[in-house]
C-alpha positions in Angstrom: 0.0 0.0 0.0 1.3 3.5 -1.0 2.3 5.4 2.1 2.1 9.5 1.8 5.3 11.2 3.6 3.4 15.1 2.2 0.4 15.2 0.6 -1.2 18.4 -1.1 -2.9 20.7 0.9 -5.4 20.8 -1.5 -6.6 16.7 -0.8 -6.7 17.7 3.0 -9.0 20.2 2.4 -7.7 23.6 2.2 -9.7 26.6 2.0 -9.6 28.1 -2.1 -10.3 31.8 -2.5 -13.9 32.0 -4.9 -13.1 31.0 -8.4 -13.1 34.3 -11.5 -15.7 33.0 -14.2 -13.1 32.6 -16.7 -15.3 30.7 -19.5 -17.6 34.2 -19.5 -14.8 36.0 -19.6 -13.3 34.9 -22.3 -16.7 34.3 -24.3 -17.2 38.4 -24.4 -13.7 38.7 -25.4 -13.7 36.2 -28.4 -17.5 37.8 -29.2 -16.5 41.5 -29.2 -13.5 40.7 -31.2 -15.5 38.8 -33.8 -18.1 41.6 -34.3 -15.5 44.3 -34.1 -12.2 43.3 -35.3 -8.9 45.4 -34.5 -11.0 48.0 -32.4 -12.0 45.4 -29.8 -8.1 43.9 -29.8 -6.9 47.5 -28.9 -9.4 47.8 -26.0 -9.0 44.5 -24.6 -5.0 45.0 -25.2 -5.3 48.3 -23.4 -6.9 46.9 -20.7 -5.0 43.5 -20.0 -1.4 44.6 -20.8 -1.7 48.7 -21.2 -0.4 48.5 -24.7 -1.7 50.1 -27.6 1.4 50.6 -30.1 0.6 51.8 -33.9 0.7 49.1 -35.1 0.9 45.4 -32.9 2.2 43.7 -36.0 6.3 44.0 -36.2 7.4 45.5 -39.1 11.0 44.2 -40.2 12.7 47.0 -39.0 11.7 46.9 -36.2 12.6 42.8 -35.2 15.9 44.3 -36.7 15.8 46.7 -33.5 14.5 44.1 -31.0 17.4 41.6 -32.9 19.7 43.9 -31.4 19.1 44.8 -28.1 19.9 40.7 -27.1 22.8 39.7 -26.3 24.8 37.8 -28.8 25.5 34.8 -26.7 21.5 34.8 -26.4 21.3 34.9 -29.9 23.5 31.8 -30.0 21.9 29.9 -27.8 18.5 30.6 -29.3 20.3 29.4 -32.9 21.9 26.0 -30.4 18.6 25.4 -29.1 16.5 25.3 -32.6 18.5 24.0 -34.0 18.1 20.7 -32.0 14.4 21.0 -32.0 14.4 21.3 -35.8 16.5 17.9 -36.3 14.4 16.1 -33.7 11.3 17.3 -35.8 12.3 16.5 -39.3 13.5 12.9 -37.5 10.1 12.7 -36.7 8.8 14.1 -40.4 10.6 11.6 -42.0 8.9 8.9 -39.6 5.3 9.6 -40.9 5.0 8.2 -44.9 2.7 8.9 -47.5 1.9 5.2 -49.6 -0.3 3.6 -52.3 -1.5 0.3 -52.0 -3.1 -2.0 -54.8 -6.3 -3.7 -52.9 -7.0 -5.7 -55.6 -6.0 -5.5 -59.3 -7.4 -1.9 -60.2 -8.3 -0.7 -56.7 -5.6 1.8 -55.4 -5.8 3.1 -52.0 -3.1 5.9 -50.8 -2.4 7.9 -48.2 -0.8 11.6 -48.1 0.3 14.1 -45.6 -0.7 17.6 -46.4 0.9 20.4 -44.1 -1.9 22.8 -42.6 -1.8 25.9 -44.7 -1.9 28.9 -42.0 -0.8 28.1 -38.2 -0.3 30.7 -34.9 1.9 30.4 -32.6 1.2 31.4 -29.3 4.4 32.3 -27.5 3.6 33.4 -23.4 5.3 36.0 -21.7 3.4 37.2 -19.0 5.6 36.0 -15.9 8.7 34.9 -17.5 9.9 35.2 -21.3 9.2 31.6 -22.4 11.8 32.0 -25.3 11.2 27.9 -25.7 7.6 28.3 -26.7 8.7 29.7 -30.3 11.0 26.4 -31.0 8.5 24.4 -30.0 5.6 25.9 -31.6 7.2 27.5 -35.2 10.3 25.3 -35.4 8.1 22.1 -35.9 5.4 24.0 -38.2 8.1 24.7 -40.1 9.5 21.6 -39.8 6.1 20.1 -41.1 6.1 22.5 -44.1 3.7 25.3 -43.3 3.9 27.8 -45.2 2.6 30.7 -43.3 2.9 31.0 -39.3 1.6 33.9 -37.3 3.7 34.6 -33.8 1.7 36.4 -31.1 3.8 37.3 -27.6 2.7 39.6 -25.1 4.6 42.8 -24.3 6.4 42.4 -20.6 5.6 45.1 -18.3 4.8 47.8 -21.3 8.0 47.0 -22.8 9.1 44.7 -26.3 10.5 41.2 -25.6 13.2 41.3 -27.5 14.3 37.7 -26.6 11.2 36.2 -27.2 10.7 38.5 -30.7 14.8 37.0 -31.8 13.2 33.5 -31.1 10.3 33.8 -33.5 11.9 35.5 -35.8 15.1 32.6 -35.9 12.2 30.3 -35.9 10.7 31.0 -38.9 7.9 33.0 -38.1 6.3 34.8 -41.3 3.9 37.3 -39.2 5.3 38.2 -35.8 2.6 40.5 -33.6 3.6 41.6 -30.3 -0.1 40.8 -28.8 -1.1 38.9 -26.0 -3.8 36.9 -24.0 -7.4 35.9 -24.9 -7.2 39.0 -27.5 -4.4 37.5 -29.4 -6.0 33.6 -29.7 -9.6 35.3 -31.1 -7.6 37.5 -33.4 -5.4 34.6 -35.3 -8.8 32.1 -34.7 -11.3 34.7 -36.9 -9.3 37.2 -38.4 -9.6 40.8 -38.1 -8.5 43.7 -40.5 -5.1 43.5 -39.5 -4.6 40.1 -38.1 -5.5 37.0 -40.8 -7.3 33.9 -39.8 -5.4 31.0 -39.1 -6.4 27.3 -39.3 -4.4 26.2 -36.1 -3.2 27.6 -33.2 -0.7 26.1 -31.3 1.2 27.1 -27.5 1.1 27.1 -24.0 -0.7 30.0 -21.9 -2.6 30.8 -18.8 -6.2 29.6 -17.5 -7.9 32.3 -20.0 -5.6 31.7 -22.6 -6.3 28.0 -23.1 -10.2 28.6 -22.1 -10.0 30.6 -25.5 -8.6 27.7 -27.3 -11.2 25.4 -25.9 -14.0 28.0 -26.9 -12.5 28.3 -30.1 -11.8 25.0 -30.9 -14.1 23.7 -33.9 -13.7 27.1 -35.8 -9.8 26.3 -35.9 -7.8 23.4 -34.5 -5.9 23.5 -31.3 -2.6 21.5 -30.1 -4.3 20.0 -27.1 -5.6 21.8 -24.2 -3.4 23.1 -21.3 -3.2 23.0 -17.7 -0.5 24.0 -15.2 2.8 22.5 -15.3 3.1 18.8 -13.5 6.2 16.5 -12.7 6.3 13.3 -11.5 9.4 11.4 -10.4 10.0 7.5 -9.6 13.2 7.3 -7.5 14.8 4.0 -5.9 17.1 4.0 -2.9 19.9 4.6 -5.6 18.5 8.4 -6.4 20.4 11.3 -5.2 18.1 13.3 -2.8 19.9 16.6 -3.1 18.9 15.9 -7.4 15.3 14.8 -6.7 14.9 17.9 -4.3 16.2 20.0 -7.3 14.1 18.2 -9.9 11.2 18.8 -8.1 11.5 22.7 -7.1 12.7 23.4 -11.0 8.6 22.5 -12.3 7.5 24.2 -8.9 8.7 27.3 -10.1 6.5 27.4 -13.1 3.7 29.0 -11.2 1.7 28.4 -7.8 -0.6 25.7 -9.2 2.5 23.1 -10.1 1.8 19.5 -9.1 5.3 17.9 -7.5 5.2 14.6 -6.7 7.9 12.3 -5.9 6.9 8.3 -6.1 9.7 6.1 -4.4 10.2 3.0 -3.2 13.2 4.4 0.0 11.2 6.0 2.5 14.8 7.4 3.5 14.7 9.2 0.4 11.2 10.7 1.0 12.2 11.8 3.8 15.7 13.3 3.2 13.8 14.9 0.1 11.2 16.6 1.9 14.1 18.6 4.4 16.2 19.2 1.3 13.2 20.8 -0.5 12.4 23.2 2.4 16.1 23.4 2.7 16.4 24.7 -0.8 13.4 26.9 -1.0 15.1 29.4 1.3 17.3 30.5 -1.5 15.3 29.8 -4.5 14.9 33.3 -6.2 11.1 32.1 -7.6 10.5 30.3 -4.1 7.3 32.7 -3.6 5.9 30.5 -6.3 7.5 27.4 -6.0 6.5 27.1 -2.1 3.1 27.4 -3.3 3.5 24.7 -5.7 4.9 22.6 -2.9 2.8 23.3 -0.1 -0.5 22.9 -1.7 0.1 20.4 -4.6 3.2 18.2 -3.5 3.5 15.0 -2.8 5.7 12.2 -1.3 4.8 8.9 -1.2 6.6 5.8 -0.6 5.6 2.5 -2.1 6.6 -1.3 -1.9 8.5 -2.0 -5.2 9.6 -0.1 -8.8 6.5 -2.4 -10.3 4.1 -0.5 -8.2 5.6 2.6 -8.5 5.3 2.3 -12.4 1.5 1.4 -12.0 0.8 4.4 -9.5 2.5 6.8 -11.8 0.5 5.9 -14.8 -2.7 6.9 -12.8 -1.6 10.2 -12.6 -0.4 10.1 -16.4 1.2 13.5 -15.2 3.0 15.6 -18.0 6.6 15.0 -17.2 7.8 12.0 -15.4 11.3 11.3 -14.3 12.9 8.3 -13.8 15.8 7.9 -11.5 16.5 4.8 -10.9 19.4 2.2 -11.1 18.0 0.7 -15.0 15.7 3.7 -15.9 15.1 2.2 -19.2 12.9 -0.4 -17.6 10.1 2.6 -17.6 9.6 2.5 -21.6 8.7 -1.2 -21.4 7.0 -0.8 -18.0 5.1 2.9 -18.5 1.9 3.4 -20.5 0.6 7.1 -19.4 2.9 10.0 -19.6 3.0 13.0 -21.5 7.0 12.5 -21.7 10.1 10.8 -19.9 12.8 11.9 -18.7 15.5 8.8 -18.3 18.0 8.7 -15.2 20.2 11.4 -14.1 21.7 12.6 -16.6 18.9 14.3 -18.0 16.0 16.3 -16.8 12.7 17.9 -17.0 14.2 20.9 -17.6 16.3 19.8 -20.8 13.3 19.0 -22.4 11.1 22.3 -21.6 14.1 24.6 -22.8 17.0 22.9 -24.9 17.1 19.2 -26.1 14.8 18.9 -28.6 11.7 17.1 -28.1 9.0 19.1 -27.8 8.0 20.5 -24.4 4.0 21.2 -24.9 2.5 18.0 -23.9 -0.7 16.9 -22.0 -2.2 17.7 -18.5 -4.4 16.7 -16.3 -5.1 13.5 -17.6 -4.9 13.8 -21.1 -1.8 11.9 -21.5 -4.0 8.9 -21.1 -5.6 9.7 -24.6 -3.1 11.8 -26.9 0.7 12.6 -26.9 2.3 16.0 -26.8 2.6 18.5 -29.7 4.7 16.9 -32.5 5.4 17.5 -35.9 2.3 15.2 -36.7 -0.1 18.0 -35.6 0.7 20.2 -37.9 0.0 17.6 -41.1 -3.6 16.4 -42.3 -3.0 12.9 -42.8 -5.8 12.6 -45.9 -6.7 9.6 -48.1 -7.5 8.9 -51.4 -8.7 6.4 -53.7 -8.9 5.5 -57.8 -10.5 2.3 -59.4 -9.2 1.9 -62.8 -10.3 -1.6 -63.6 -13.9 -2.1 -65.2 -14.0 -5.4 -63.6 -13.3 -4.5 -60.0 -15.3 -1.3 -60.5 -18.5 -3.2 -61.1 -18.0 -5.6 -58.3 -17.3 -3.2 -56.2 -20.7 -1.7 -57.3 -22.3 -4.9 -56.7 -20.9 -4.8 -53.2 -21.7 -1.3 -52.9 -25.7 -1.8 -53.2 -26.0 -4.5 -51.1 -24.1 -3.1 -48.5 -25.7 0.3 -48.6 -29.1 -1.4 -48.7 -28.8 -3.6 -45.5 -28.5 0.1 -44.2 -31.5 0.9 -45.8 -29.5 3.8 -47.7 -30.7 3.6 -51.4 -28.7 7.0 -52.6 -25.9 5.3 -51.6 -26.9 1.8 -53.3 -27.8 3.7 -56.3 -24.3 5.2 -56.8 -22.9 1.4 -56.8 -25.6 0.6 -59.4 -24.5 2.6 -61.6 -21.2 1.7 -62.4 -22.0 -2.3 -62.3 -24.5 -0.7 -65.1 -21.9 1.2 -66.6 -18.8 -1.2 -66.1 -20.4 -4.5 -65.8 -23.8 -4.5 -67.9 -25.9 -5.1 -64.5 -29.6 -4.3 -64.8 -32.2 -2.7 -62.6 -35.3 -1.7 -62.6 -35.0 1.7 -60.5 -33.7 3.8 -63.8 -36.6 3.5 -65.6 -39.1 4.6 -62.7 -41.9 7.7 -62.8 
């Protein structure tokens, strides 16, 4: 039996403060904005972020501005880092084929990938400038071969992000606006005057943010939807508790809603986690956040044996888990619910949100017990087609066709067969020459 050494405030029954009506919200937003365009996105700009430039869409001089106020070792770094996302994304392009099959001789079958043809790219910025967000999201469009991508980042405290505006610009971004919140999703999801309508939208983003992306969902597609941050590590009695303290506290800091958990099977570990973790939280520059994250949604618990650990782990199917144990490995074969894995010690959770490669928006809250993380594969409609070119298997097929369609009782659809095993075959039926 799993044995908790913390568990989240939150379970035992802590007090919440009343919750804001976000889905309302964010439903008067995305109305006004479709009913009155660019004028609404200024007002709702003005309000949220107190920005209300000439004109919210960059023009080249000006990234060439923003370009310069980085620093060039940031400039590298941001080069480094896409770099690696791009040849992890192609990898997985060149994993997804296109094919033709011959069912039977005449009967072709295929299969093709079509790049969606206009995508935006949400890139955050509120709290921290999440540079990563633009590899993730316009690397692998590009990646997948669309052609046009829209970038919308919020301004930070009144001011450009340069950072963030070098990142989707090296990215590949075609439209880059610097725009933010619920006002930015409605703008790229039904067009405005100045903004064009996109058939995607993909990135991370707060509570109203990805309640826009739900609401909006239908009139364009959406990467998956989004909830806070979560990490989940399985340690042994081999793990370092000074690492798995680290670990932890480095996905707490995301924001004050962060679940933490550690799953282990060394209750000495637990423990000696749980002292290091308060231990480390007294220096921790983003502590007022991450001792949020702890307090309320951390947990320890200590369990028999790695097998169990594996199984406990997959109920949470949390976004990130880490494995650090002595034959990490043993989680691919053993693991069926996560939204990505982070093998032994040598690598981390935070490699994979900001420079390895794979992508880093993946699936909360559950959802990585139905559908993976954003990949390459989101951005393609994988489409099929079919030609018969055999007057032989064409008429059988028609023959097939009309008794199949009338078990249904669909005689539009029988019809349709009929003709061609008229046409192909020299079948007869009574129904073309009825009044």
């Amino acid at each position: 039996m799993p044995t908790h050494l913390k568990q989240t405030s939150k379970a035992a029954g802590a007090a919440t403060p009343a919750p804001v009506d976000v889905p309302s919200i964010v439903k008067g937003v995305i109305d006004d904005i479709r009913s009155h365009g660019d004028s609404a996105v200024r007002s709702y700009s003005e309000k949220f972020d107190k920005w209300s430039p000439a004109s919210f869409k960059l023009s080249k001089e000006d990234i060439e501005a923003s370009l310069a106020q980085v620093p060039q070792q940031t400039l590298d770094d941001i080069k480094t880092v896409q770099a690696n996302v791009r040849k992890f994304a192609l990898a997985q392009r060149d994993s997804i084929k296109e094919f033709e099959v011959e069912m039977s001789p005449g009967v072709f079958l295929g299969q093709k990938n079509i790049p969606i043809q206009a995508v935006g790219a949400y890139i955050p910025g509120g709290r921290y400038a999440l540079l990563a967000s633009a590899h993730m999201t316009i690397v692998t469009a590009k990646a997948a071969g669309v052609p046009h991508v829209i970038a919308c980042t919020p301004p930070i405290l009144g001011q450009l992000p340069h950072a963030t505006i070098a990142a989707a610009h090296f990215a590949g971004a075609d439209e880059i606006f610097v725009l933010g919140g619920v006002q930015a999703i409605a703008a790229m999801a039904v067009g405005t005057e100045t903004v064009s309508k996109v058939d995607f939208i993909a990135g991370p983003g707060n509570s109203f943010v990805a309640e826009a992306k739900r609401q909006l969902f239908g009139t364009i597609g959406i990467d998956l939807p989004a909830g806070p941050t979560e990490v989940l590590i399985v340690a042994d009695d081999k793990a370092d508790y000074f690492t798995v303290a680290t670990d932890l506290l480095s996905q707490a800091e995301h924001g004050p809603d962060t679940p933490a958990v550690l799953i282990t099977t060394s209750k000495k570990l637990g423990e000696e986690v749980v002292k290091e973790v308060a231990r480390q939280l007294k220096n921790l520059p983003t502590a007022g956040l991450a001792a949020v994250s702890w307090e309320n949604f951390g947990e320890v618990i200590v369990v028999d044996n790695l097998d169990e650990a594996y199984k406990l782990a997959d109920k949470y199917a949390s976004e990130h888990v880490q494995i650090l144990t002595e034959k990490p490995r043993e989680a691919l074969e053993k693991m069926k619910a996560y939204g990505a894995l982070f093998l032994g010690e040598k690598t981390c959770v935070s490699y994979g949100d900001k420079v390895i490669g794979t992508n880093h928006v993946l699936p909360t809250k559950g959802a990585a017990n139905f559908t993976g993380g954003l990949w390459v594969g989101k951005y393609l409609k994988t489409v099929t087609y079919q030609e018969v070119t055999s007057a032989e298997a064409t008429a059988e097929l028609g023959r097939l066709c009309g008794r199949a369609a009338r078990a249904e009782k669909f005689e539009g659809h029988a019809r349709s067969g009929d003709v061609r095993a008229m046409k192909f075959g020299g079948d007869k039926f009574e129904w073309p020459t009825l009044n």
